[in-house]
C-alpha positions as CSV (number, residue, x, y, z in Angstrom):
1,X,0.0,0.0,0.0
2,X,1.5,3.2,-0.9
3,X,2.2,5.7,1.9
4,X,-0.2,8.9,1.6
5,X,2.2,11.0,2.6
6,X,4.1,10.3,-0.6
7,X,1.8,12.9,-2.4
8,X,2.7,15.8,0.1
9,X,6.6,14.8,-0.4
10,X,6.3,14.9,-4.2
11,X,4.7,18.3,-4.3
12,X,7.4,19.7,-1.8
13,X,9.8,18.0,-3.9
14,X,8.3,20.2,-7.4
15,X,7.7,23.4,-5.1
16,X,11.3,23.7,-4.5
17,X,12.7,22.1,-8.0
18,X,10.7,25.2,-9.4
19,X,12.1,27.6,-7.2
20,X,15.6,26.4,-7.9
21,X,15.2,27.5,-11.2
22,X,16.5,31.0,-10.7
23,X,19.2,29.9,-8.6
24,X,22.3,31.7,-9.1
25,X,24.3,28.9,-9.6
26,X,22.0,27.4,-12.2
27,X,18.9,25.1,-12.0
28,X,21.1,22.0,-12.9
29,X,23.0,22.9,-10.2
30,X,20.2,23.2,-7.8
31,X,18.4,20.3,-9.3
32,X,21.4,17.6,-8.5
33,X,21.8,19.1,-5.3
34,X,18.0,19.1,-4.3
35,X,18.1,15.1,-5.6
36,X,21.0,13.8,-3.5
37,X,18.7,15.6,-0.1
38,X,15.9,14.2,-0.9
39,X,18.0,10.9,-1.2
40,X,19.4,11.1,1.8
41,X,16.3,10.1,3.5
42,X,14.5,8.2,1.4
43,X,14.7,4.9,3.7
44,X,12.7,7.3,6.3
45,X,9.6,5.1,7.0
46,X,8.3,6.5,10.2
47,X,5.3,8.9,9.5
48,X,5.8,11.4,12.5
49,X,9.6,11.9,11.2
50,X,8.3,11.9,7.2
51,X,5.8,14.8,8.2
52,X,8.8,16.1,10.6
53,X,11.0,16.5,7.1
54,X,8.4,17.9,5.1
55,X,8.0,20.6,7.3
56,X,11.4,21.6,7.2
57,X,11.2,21.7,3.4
58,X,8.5,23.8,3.4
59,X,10.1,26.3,5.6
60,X,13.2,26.5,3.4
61,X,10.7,27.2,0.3
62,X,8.9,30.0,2.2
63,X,12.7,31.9,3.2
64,X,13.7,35.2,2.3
65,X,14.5,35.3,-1.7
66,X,18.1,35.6,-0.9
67,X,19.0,32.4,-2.3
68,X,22.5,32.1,-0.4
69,X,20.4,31.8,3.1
70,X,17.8,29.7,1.2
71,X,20.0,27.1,0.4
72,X,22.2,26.9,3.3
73,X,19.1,26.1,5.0
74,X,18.3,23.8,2.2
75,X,21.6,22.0,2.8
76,X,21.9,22.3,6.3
77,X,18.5,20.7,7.4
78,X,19.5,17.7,4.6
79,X,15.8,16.8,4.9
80,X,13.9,13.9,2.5
C-alpha cells in the first residue's frame, strides 16, 4: 500500500525544483543538489519523522529570496 504522505513529499519536492530554477548557480546545479537531499532520507519510513522532514522543506521554500540563506538552510537541514 503506498504511503499517503508520498503525495505531500512529491509536491514539496516540485515546489522547490521550481524555485531552484533562478538559482544563481543554475537550476542543474540546484536540481542535482535538491536530488541527493531528498535521497538522503528516502529509507525514512516513520510517518511522524516523514511529516517532521516535510515541514522543514517547506520552511526552506517559504525563506527570504536571498537564495545564499535559502540554500544553506536547504543543505543544512539535509531533509527527504
Amino acid at each position: 500500500m503506498a504511503n499517503p504522505l508520498r503525495s505531500e513529499v512529491f509536491r514539496l519536492y516540485k515546489n522547490l525544483l521550481y524555485l531552484g530554477r533562478e538559482y544563481p548557480k543554475g537550476g542543474d546545479y540546484f536540481r542535482d543538489r535538491l536530488r541527493a537531499a531528498f535521497a538522503r532520507n528516502k529509507a525514512v519510513e516513520d510517518p511522524e519523522q516523514i511529516k517532521a522532514l516535510i515541514a522543514r522543506g517547506e520552511y526552506v521554500s517559504t525563506l527570504s529570496f536571498d537564495w545564499s540563506v535559502r540554500f544553506e538552510q536547504l543543505v543544512f537541514v539535509q531533509f527527504l
